[in-house]
TORFIGU-969683 format. One line per 3 residues: number of its first residue (from 1); their letters; for each residue x, y, z of C-alpha. Coordinates in steps of 0.2 Angstrom, whole numbers, plus 5000, padded with zeros to 4 digits. Example, Ala and Ser with C-alpha at 12.3 -4.5 7.8 and 13.67 -1.06 7.14 Angstrom:
2
1) AS) 5062 4978 5039 ~ 5068 4995 5036;
end
This chain:
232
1) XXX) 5068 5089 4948 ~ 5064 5074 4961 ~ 5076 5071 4974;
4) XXX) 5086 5055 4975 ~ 5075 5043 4976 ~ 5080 5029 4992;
7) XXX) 5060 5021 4994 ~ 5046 5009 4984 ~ 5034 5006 4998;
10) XXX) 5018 4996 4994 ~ 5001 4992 5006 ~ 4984 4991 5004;
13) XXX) 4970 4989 5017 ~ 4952 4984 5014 ~ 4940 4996 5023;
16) XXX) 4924 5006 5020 ~ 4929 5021 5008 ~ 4913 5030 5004;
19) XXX) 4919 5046 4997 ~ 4928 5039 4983 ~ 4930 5056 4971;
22) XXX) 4936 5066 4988 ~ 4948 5052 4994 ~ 4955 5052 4976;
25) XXX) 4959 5071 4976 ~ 4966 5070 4992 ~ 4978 5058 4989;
28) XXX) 4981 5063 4973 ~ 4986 5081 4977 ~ 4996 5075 4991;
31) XXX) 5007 5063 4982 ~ 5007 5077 4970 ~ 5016 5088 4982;
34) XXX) 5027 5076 4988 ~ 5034 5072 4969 ~ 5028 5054 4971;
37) XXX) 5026 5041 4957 ~ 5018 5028 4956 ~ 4998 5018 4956;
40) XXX) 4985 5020 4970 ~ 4967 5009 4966 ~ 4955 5017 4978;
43) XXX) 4937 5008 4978 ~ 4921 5006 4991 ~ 4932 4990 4997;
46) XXX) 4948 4999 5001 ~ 4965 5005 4996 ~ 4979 4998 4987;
49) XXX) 4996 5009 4985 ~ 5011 5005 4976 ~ 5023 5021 4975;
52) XXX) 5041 5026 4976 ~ 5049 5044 4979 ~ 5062 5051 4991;
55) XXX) 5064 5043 5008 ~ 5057 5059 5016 ~ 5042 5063 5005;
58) XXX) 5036 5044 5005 ~ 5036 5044 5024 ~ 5025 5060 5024;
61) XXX) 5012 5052 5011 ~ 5011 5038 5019 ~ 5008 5044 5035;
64) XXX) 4994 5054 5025 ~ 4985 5041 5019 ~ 4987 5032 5035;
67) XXX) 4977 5046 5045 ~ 4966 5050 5031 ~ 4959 5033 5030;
70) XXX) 4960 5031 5048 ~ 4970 5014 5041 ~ 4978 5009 5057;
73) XXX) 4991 4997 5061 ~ 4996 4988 5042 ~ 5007 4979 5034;
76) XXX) 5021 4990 5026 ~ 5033 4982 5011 ~ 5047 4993 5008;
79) XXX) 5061 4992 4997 ~ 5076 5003 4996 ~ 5082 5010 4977;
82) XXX) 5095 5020 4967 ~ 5080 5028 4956 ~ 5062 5031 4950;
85) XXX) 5054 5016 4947 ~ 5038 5022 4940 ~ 5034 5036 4925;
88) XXX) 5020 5043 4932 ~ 5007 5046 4945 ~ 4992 5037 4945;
91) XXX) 4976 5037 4955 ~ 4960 5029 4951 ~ 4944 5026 4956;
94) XXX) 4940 5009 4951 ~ 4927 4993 4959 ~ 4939 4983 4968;
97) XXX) 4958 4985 4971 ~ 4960 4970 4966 ~ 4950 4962 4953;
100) XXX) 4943 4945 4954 ~ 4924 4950 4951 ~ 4921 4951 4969;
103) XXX) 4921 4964 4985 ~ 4926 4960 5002 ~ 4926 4969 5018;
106) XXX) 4938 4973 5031 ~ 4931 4958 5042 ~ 4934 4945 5029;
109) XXX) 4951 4952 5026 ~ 4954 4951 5046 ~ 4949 4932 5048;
112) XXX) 4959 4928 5035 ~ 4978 4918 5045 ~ 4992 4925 5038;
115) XXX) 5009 4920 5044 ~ 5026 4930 5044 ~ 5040 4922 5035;
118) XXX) 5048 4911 5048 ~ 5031 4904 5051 ~ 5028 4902 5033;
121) XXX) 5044 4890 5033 ~ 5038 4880 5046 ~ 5022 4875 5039;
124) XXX) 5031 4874 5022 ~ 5043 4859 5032 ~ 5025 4852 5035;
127) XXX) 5018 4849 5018 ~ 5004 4857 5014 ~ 4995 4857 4996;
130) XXX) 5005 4875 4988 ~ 4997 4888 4978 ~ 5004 4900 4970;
133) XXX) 4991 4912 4969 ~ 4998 4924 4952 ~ 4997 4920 4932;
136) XXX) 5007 4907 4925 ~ 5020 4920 4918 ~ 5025 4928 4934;
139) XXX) 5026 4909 4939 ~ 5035 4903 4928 ~ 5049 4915 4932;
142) XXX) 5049 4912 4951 ~ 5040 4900 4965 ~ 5039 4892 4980;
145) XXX) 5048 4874 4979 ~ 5031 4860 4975 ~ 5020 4873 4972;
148) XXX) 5006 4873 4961 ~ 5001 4886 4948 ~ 4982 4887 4943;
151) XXX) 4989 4893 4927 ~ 4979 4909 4928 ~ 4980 4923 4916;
154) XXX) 4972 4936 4925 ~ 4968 4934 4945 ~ 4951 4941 4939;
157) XXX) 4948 4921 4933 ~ 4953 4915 4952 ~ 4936 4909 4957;
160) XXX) 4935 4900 4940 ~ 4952 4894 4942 ~ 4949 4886 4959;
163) XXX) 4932 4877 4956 ~ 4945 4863 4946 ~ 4953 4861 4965;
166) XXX) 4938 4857 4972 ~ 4947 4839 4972 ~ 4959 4844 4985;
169) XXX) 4958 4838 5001 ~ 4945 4849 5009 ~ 4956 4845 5028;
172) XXX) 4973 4848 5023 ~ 4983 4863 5027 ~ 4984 4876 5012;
175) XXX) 4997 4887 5009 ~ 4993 4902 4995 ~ 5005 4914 4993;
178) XXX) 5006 4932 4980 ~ 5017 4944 4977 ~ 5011 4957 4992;
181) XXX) 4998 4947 4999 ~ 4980 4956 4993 ~ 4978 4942 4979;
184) XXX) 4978 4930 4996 ~ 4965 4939 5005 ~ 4951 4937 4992;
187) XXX) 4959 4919 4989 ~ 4957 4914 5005 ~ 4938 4920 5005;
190) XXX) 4936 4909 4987 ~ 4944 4893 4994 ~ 4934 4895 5010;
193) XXX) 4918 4895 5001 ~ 4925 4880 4991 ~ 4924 4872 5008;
196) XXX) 4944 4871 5013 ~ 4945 4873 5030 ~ 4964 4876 5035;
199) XXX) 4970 4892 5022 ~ 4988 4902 5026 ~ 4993 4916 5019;
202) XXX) 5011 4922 5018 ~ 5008 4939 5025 ~ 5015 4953 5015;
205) XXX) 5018 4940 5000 ~ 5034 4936 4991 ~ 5040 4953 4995;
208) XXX) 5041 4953 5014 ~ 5047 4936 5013 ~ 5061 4941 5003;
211) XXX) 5064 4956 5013 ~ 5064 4947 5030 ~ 5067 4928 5029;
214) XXX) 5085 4923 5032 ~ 5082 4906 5027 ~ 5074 4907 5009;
217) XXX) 5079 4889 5002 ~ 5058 4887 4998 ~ 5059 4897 4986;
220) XXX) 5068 4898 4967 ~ 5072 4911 4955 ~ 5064 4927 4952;
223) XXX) 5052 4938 4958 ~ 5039 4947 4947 ~ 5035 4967 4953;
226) XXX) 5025 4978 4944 ~ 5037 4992 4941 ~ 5052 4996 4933;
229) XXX) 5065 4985 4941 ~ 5054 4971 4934 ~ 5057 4957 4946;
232) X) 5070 4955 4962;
end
């Protein structure tokens, strides 16, 4: 039987991970241990975690898989629960941890400007061109006031999906946003390649700016999460 559960913690870092199938036991077993639930996409590009479990136990396998993967400092989105809000326990070994028919490394990831809420706000009171990096259904139910969907069904479409922006003004500030922030990173690379020059990121996504932001007139309605609370 689980203990209350009080955490939903989500991250992700891209880094070399060489040892895919011995990563994946690891982890797998740990979480196992902890009586954790939840999805963990481990690929040669990196890590991308999404679980929930007691307060305790998700502290421990965080701080596991921070040390294993030698992950170092991170962004962190946390959320605080009543129950489970996964099923299961999932870890898999798959080509990217996010797909969108491309890899990137932990130094593309780390040129990439990403701003914290309060940032994110000021450059929003500046008017840049908004994208709204998920599929139409998630924003549909919930956006950043003037942004612009790409209308995309999955995000493995994005590069597809951005070559019709090429019209944009290649020197205007653009701000993309996700729910987490890992869609953002390999945006960012894709619009950079496109030849736009000024590309922000809201660090830690929809989430974090929920989570932190005191002022959060931007944005309307409702957030999509991929878990059983089904949007916040």
């Amino acid at each position: 039987m689980y203990e209350k559960v009080k955490k939903v913690i989500s991250f992700y870092k891209f880094t070399n991970i060489s040892k895919l199938h011995e990563t994946r036991d690891k982890v797998f077993n740990n979480l196992k241990y902890n009586s954790i639930l939840g999805t963990v996409i481990i690929a040669n590009e990196g890590i991308n975690v999404n679980i929930s479990g007691s307060e305790n136990n998700v502290n421990h396998a965080k701080k596991y898989i921070q040390d294993l993967l030698n992950l170092g400092n991170i962004h962190y989105n946390e959320s605080t629960v009543d129950e489970m809000v996964f099923t299961k326990l999932k870890v898999k070994i798959k080509k990217e941890i996010i797909k969108a028919g491309f890899s990137i490394s932990e130094k593309m990831a780390s040129d990439s400007t990403s701003l914290e809420p309060d940032e994110w706000n000021k450059l929003l009171d500046k008017k840049p061109i908004i994208i709204d990096m998920r599929n139409r259904f998630e924003y549909l139910l919930g956006t950043f006031k003037n942004s612009h969907s790409l209308d995309l069904i999955n995000f493995s479409d994005i590069k597809t999906s951005l070559e019709e922006a090429k019209h944009l003004e290649k020197d205007k500030d653009i701000a993309i946003f996700c729910t987490g922030g890992i869609r953002c990173e390999k945006a960012t690379i894709a619009l950079k390649e496109l030849g736009f020059k000024q590309v922000f990121q809201l660090k830690g996504g929809i989430i974090n700016y929920l989570n932190k932001c005191e002022k959060k007139d931007n944005w309307k309605g409702d957030c999509f999460v991929f878990d059983d609370r089904i949007t916040l």
